[in-house]
N, C-alpha and C positions, 0 to 999 in steps of 0.2 A: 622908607616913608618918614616923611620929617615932620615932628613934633609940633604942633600949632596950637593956639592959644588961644581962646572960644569964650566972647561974651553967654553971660547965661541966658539960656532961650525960655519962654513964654511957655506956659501950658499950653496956652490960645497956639502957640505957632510948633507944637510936638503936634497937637490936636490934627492940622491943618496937613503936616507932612504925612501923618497917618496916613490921612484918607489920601492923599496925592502916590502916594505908594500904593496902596491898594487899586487904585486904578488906573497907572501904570498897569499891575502884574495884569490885570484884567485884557490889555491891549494888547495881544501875546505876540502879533507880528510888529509894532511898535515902525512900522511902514518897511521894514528891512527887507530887502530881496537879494537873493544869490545864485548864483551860476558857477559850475564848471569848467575849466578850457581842457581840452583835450587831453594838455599835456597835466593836468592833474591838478593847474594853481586852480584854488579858490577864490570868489570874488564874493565879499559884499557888500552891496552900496545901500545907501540910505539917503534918500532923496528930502534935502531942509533949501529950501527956496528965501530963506528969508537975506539970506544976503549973496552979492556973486562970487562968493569963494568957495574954493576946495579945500577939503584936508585928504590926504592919501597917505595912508599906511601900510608897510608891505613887509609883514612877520614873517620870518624865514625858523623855523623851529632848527638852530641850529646856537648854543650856547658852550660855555664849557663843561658840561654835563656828558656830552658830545664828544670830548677829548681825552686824552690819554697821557700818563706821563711820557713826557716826552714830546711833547705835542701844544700844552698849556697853550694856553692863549692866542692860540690861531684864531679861535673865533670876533675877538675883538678885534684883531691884527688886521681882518676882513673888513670891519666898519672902516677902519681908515681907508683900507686900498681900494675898495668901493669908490671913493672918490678922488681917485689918482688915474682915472685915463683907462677909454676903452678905444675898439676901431674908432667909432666917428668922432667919437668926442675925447681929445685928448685930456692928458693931467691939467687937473683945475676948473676945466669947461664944463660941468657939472653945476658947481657953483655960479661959476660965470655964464651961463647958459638959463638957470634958475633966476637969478636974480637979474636977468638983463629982461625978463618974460614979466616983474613984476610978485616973482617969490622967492620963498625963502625953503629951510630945510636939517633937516639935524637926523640924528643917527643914535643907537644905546645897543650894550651887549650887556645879558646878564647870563644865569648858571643857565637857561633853559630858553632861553632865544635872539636874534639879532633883530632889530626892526628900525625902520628906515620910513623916516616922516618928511613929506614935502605938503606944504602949506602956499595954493595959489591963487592966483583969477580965473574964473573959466575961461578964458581967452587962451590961458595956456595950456591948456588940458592935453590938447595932441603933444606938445612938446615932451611934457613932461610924458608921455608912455613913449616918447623916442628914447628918450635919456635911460628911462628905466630898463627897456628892453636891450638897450647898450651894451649897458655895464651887466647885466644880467647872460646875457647868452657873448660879450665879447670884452669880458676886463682883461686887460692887459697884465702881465706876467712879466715887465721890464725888470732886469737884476739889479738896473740902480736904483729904479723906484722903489723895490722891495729891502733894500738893503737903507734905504735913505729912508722908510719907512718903519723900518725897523731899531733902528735908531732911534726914532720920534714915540717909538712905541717903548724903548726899554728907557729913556727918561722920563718919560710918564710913568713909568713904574718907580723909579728913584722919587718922584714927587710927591704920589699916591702915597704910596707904602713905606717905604724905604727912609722915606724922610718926613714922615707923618705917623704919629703914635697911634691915632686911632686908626690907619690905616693897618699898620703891621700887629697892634692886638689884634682886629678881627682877623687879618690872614690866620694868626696864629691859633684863635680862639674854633677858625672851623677845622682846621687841620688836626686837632685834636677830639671835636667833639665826630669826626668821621673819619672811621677805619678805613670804611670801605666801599662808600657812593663817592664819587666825583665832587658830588660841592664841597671836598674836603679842600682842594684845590682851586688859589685864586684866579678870578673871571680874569685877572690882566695874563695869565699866566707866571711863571716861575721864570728869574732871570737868565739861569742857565740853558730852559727852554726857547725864550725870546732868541739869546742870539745863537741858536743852533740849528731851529726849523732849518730843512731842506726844500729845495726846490718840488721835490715830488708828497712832501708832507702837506705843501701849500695848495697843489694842483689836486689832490684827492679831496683834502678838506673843501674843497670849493664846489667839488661833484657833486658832491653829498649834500653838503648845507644850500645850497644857492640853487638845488634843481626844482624847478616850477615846482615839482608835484610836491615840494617842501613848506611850500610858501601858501600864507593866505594874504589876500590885499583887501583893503576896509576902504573903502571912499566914500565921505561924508559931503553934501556940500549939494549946490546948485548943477547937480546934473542927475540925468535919467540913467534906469539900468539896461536898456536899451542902446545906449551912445556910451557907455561903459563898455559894456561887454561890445561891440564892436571895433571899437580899439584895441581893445585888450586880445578879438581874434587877429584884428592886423599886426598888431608889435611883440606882444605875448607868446600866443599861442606857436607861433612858426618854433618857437627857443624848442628842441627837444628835454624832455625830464632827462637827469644824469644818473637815476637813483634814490635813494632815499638812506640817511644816517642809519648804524645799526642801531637797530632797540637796546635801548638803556634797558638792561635785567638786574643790574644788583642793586638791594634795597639793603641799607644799613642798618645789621643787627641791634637787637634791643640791648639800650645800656646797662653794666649789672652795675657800675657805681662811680661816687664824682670822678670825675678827672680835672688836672687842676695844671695850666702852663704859668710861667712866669716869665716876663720878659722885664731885660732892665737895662734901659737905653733911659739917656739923658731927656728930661722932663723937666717941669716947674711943676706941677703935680701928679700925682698919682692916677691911672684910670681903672674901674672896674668894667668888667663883662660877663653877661652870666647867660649860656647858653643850654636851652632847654628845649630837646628835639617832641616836633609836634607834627600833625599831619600836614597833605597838602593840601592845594586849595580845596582841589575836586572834592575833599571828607564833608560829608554834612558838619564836623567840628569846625569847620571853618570860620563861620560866624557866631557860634559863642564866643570861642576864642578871642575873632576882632572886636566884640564889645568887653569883653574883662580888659582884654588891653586897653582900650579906650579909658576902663572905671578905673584902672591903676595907672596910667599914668599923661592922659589928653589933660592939656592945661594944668591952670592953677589951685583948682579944687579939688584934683586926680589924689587920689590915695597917695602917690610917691612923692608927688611936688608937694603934698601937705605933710607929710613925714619928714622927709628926707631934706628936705628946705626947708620949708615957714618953720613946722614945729622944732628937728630937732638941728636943725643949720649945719646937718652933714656933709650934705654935697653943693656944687654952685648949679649940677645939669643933672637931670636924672630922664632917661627917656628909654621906648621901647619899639622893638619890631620886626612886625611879621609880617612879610612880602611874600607876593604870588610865587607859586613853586608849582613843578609838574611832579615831585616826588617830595616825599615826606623831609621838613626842613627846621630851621631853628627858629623858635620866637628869641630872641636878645635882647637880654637888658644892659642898657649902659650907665652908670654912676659915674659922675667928675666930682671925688671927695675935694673937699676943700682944703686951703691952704691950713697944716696942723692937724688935720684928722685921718688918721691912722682907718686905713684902707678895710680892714676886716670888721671898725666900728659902721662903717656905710653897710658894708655887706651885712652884716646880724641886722640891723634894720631892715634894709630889704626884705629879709627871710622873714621875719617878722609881719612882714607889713602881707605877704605873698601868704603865709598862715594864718592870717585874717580872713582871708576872703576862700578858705579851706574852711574854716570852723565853722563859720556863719555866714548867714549870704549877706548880699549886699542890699542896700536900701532901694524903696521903689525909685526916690527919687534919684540915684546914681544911677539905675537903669532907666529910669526915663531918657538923663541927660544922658549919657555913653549913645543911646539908642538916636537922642534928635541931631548929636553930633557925627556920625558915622551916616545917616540917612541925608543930612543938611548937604555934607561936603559931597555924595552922591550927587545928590542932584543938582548942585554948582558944578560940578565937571558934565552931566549933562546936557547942560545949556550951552555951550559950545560947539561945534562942529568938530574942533580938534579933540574936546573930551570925548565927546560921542565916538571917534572912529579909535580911539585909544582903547574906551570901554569895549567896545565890540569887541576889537582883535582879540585883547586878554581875554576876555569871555571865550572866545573860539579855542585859543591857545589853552590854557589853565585848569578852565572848564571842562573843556570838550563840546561846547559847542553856544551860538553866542546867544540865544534864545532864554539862556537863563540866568543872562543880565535883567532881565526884565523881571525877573522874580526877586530881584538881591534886596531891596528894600523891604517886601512880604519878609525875608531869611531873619535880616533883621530886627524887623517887629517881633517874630516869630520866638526869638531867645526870650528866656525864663530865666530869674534869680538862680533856679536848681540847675539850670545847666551851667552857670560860670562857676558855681561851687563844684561840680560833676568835675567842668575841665580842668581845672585847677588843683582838685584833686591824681587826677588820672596825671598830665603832664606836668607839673609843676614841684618836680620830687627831687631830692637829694640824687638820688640814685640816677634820674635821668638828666641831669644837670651837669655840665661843663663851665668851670670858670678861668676867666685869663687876667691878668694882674699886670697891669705894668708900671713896676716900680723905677721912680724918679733915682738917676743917676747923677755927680757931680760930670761936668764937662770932660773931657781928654785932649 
């Protein structure tokens, strides 16, 4: 989640979003409807008429959480080869099949899922469940494409990682802060993973993650669930399910105290990271959590941009965050101390600023704003069709089910001063804390 910078809002307009939230929660089916196929995929659409587009998204619970040493970043490897050619539609035609229809289309892997967004006209509607049903029940397994894909995939790890500092602290910073759950390991995978997959490592991981009964599909837009689900039994349903990934069972023991990497590759300044393991989404913690982060570090008035910039001109970036997880994950802080300031002077500030909001709570009016800035950018992804089927799936995925999207603005009214002091207390400790350093080296 990246940092954003938020004029001050109105009482008149916190007042306003209140009550807009509250009745929300009050609209509990908020027009959503779903259905089963056979073979186990989920569908749910939500019918918005005000313009003739679709958004279609189609979450496959299959991420690197998923994976094994040895194995690393198959799950991305997939986003790409998804679009390299199946029977009817060969390599590239995907694209060129979308955009010759009038759309467009993108793809993301993280620790805990793959999801695949096409954004059309209703005019294309049937195309696009041809293409989907395609590459879903018939992606191609070519040696050159895999291997010419494979390639593309491990210099994007040299550019990511490899050759980017904030890239390779965070590798470094989770691989330490986890023994023993999988997000210890990066979403691109590990180099010597990338070029060693085998051909039978590819063809299982694909059983598994890509089998309908894997997958849920969100469709927002200018169509009924009626003419959805009738597609979905003509192109879909025929795909048989392949299985289902094994259950993720190991849960990363509690920490008994800091751990601390350092890396020292060539810089012009210094970066700090400070990772501190907290629940997932699913935890009722969930949204205290996201509004302390908001009151420490959203914009320019955030506890850290006034510390650590305006007041004590530590850092030039300070920022923070906590993203969807299906198992208990890190909040992260990031510091870019400034040119001249000695990396451990940023960090006691931090700790500083992080024991503030342990000793005493914060103001009403920091939880006003934290509260009208986390509800505001809600309901701006709202009003879209693409935010709407985004929201859903996460909801489905994260959650467990997407029904109580429609309550997440209530959650957030809902946090009290005593609970950011509560969470803050409970996660926010020495002992549950991981830091990663990377100190600026001269050239070679």
């Amino acid at each position: 989640m990246k940092p954003m910078i938020h004029r001050r809002r109105s009482l008149l307009f916190a007042i306003v979003i209140i009550l807009s939230a509250s009745a929300v929660a009050q609209d509990r089916d908020y027009g959503v409807r779903t259905h089963q196929l056979k073979n186990g995929m989920r569908i749910v659409v939500q019918e918005d008429h005000s313009i003739p587009s679709i958004a279609m998204y189609i979450f496959y619970r299959i991420g690197s959480r998923n994976e094994r040493p040895g194995t690393t970043g198959l799950s991305h490897f997939f986003e790409h080869m998804m679009f390299n050619g199946a029977r009817k539609y060969g390599p590239k035609q995907f694209d060129q099949v979308m955009e010759a229809s009038g759309g467009s289309n993108n793809a993301y892997t993280n620790n805990d899922e793959t999801a695949y967004q096409d954004w059309f006209p209703r005019s294309a509607l049937e195309t696009i469940f041809d293409l989907e049903a395609d590459r879903i029940q018939n992606l191609s397994f070519d040696e050159k494409m895999i291997e010419s894909e494979r390639q593309v995939v491990a210099s994007e790890r040299r550019t990511s990682v490899d050759n980017n500092n904030l890239g390779i602290l965070e590798e470094q910073l989770n691989a330490a802060a986890f023994t023993a759950h999988p997000y210890q390991w990066p979403v691109i995978g590990w180099m010597v993973d990338i070029e060693n997959w085998t051909m039978q490592d590819l063809k299982r991981h694909f059983d598994i993650g890509y089998s309908p009964a894997n997958a849920t599909m969100v469709v927002v837009g200018d169509v009924t669930l009626d003419e959805i689900v009738k597609l979905a039994q003509k192109y879909i349903e025929p795909i048989a399910s392949r299985g289902l990934p094994p259950t993720v069972t190991t849960r990363e023991p509690d920490q008994l105290g800091e751990r601390r990497v350092t890396v020292h590759k060539f810089a012009q300044l210094p970066i700090l990271m400070m990772g501190y393991h907290v629940p997932q989404s699913a935890d009722p913690d969930y949204y205290p959590l996201q509004v302390l982060k908001t009151v420490l570090f959203e914009g320019q008035s955030s506890r850290m941009y006034q510390r650590l910039i305006d007041k004590d001109q530590l850092a030039i970036s300070v920022r923070g965050d906590y993203s969807f997880a299906l198992d208990p994950t890190l909040l992260t802080i990031t510091v870019r101390p400034k040119a001249g300031i000695q990396p451990d002077a940023a960090e006691r500030a931090t700790y500083e600023e992080l024991d503030r909001v342990k000793s005493a709570l914060v103001t009403d009016r920091e939880l006003e704003k934290a509260k009208n800035i986390l509800i505001a950018d809600f309901y701006r992804r709202m009003k879209t069709i693409d935010g709407k089927a985004g929201a859903l799936g996460n909801y489905e995925v994260f959650f467990g089910d997407y029904r109580k999207l429609f309550t997440a603005a209530d959650n957030y009214n809902k946090v009290t001063k005593e609970d950011l002091q509560r969470v803050a207390k409970k996660y926010l400790t020495e002992k549950n804390r991981t830091v990663a350093a990377l100190i600026p080296e001269e050239a070679k």
